[in-house]
C-alpha positions in Angstrom: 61.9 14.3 11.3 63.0 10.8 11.4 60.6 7.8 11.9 62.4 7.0 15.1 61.9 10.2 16.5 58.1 10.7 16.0 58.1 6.7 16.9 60.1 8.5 20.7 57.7 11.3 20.3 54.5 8.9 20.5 56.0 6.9 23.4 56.3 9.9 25.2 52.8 10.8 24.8 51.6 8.0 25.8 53.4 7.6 28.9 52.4 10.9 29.8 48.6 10.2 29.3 49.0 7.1 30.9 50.0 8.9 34.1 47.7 11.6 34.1 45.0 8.9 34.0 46.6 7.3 36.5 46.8 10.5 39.3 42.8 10.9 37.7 42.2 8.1 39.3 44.6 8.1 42.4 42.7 11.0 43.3 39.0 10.7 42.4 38.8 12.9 39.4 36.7 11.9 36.2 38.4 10.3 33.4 39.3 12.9 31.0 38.8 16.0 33.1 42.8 16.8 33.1 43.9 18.2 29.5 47.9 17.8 28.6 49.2 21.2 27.2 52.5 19.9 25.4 54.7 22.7 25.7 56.7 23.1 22.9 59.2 26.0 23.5 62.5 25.6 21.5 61.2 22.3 19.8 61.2 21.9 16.2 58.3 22.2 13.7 58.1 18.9 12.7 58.5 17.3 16.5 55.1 19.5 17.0 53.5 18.0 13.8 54.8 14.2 15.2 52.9 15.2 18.3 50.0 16.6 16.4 49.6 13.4 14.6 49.1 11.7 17.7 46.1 13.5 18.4 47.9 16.6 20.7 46.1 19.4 19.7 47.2 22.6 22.8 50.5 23.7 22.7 52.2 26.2 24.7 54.8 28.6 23.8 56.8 31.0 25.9 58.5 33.1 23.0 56.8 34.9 20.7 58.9 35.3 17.6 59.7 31.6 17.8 55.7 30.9 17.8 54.9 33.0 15.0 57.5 30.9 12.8 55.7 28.2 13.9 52.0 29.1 13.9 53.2 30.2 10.0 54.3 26.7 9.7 51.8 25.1 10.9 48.7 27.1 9.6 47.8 23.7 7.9 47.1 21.7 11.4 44.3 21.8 13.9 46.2 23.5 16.3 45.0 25.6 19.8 47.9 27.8 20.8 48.6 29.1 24.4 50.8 31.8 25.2 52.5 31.0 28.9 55.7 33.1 29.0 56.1 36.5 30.8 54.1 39.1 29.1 55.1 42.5 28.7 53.1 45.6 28.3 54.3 46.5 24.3 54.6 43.0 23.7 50.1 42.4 23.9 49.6 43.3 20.2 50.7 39.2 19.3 49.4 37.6 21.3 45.9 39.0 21.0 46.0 38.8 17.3 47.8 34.9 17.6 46.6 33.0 20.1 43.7 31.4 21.3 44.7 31.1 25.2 47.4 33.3 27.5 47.8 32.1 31.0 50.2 34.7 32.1 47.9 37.9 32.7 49.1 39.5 36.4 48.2 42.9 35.4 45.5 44.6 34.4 46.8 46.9 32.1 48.2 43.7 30.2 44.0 42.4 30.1 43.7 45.8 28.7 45.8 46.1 25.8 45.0 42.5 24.9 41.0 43.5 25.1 41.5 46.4 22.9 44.1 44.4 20.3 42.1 41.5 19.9 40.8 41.5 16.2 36.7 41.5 16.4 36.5 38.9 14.0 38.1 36.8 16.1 36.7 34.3 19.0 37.3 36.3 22.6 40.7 35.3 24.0 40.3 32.5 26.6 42.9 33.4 29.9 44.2 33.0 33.0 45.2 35.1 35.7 48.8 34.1 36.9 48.8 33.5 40.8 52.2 33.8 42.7 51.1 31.1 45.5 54.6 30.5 46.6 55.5 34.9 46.7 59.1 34.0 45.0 60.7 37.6 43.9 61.9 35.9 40.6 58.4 34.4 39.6 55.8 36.7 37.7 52.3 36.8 39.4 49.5 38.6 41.2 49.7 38.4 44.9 47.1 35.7 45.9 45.1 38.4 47.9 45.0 40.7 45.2 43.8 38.1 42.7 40.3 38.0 43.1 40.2 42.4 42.4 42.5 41.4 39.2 39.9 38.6 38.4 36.6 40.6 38.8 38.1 43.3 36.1 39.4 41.1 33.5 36.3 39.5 33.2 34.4 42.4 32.6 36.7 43.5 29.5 35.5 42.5 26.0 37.2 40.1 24.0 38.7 38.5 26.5 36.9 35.0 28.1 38.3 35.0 31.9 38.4 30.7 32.2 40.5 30.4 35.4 43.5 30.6 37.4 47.4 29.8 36.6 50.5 29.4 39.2 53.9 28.1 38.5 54.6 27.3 42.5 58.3 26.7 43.9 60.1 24.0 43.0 59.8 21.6 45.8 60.1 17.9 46.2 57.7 17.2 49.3 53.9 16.0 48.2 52.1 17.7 51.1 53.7 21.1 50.1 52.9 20.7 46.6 49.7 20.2 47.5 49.5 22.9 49.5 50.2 25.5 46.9 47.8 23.7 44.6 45.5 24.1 47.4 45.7 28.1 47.6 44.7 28.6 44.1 41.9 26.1 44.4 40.6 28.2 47.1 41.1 31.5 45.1 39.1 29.8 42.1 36.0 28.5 44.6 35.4 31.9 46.1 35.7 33.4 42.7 32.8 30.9 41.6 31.1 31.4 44.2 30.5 35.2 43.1 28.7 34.4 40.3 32.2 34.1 38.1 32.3 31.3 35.6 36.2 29.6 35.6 36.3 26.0 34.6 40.2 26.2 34.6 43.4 25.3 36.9 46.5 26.1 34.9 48.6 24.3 37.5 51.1 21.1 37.2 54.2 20.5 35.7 56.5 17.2 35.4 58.0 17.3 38.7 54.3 18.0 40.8 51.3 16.5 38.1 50.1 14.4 40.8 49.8 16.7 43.6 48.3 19.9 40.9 45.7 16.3 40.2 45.0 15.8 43.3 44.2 19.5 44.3 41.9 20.0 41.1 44.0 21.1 38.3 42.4 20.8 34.6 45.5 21.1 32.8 49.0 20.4 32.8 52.3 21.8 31.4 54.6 19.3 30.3 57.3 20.0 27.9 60.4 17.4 27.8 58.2 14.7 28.7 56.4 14.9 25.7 59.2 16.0 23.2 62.6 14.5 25.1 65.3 17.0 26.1 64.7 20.7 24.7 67.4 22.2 22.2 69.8 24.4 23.9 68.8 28.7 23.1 70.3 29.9 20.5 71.5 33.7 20.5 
């Protein structure tokens, strides 16, 4: 990669962290207590090693040929890798054996086969249960009622670490309503706590909404072209 590129690449960064500081403290949360998860879908090896360099260390993918290329390139680096794309039932057998987090489990029989297919010798697989908040027909998801039953089960299953919650709301521009999906996953994640289940995680907040997924408790972000500039078109 060329040295103006990475030079983009750490700009980027640090504009990003600059602003997630910056809604930390908008909105009364403790410095550090958002994590950035750069993701990285259709970037190049070397742009993830630019942002590596500059201390990045979670990445998310959303395609899992492309991420074994690069977890094969990349076995050298310090790397936590989270799968976020839409999971399919025959698809498990990957991710359990490649990844250290998913965020997208909305079924159980997905928690299931990734129990069952996650090497022993391995750490347990950290996840998240993906919440529909916003009940779009096109977006994956449990229903927000049904959540807490999905919840309750995964957590029992071995190998698997249940952390928290994940949504990927509807794309909307006004603040309160941001903040109001936020809000329902929040709430979803207290009364899960309040049973006696320990999830330290809100998978919630993209470029267009960080402030508002801040302000209603999210620990990490998704940010993708912020971080790396504009993604390279799909290739067939």
């Amino acid at each position: 990669m060329e040295a103006t590129a990475s030079m983009d690449i750490a700009d980027r960064l640090a504009a990003v962290r600059e602003r997630i500081a910056t809604a930390e403290r908008d909105y009364g949360r403790s410095p550090g207590s958002v994590q950035l998860l750069a993701v990285s879908k259709r970037q190049a090896v070397a742009a993830i090693r630019a942002a590596q360099a500059q201390g990045q260390q979670a990445f998310g993918e959303n395609y899992l040929q492309e991420a074994a290329d690069k977890r094969e390139a990349l076995a050298d680096a310090p790397i936590e890798w989270h799968f976020i794309g839409a999971l399919q039932s025959n698809k498990t057998r990957p991710v359990a054996e490649g990844f250290d987090w998913v965020h997208t489990i909305d079924r159980l029989k997905i928690a299931r086969r990734l129990s069952q297919q996650r090497p022993p010798a391995m750490p347990p697989l950290n996840c998240c249960i993906q919440v529909n908040v916003s009940g779009e027909a096109s977006k994956a998801g449990v229903e927000p009622a049904d959540a807490a039953e999905l919840a309750r089960s995964v957590a029992e299953l071995p190998g698997l670490a249940l952390r928290g919650l994940m949504t990927l709301p509807e794309a909307v521009m006004d603040f309160a309503a941001q903040r109001a999906a936020f809000a329902q996953l929040r709430a979803i994640q207290q009364a899960l706590i309040a049973e006696g289940l320990a999830l330290d995680t809100l998978s919630m907040g993209m470029s267009n909404d960080l402030e508002a997924a801040v302000a209603e408790g999210s620990t990490l972000v998704r940010l993708g072209t912020a971080v790396f500039g504009p993604r390279p078109e799909k290739t067939t």
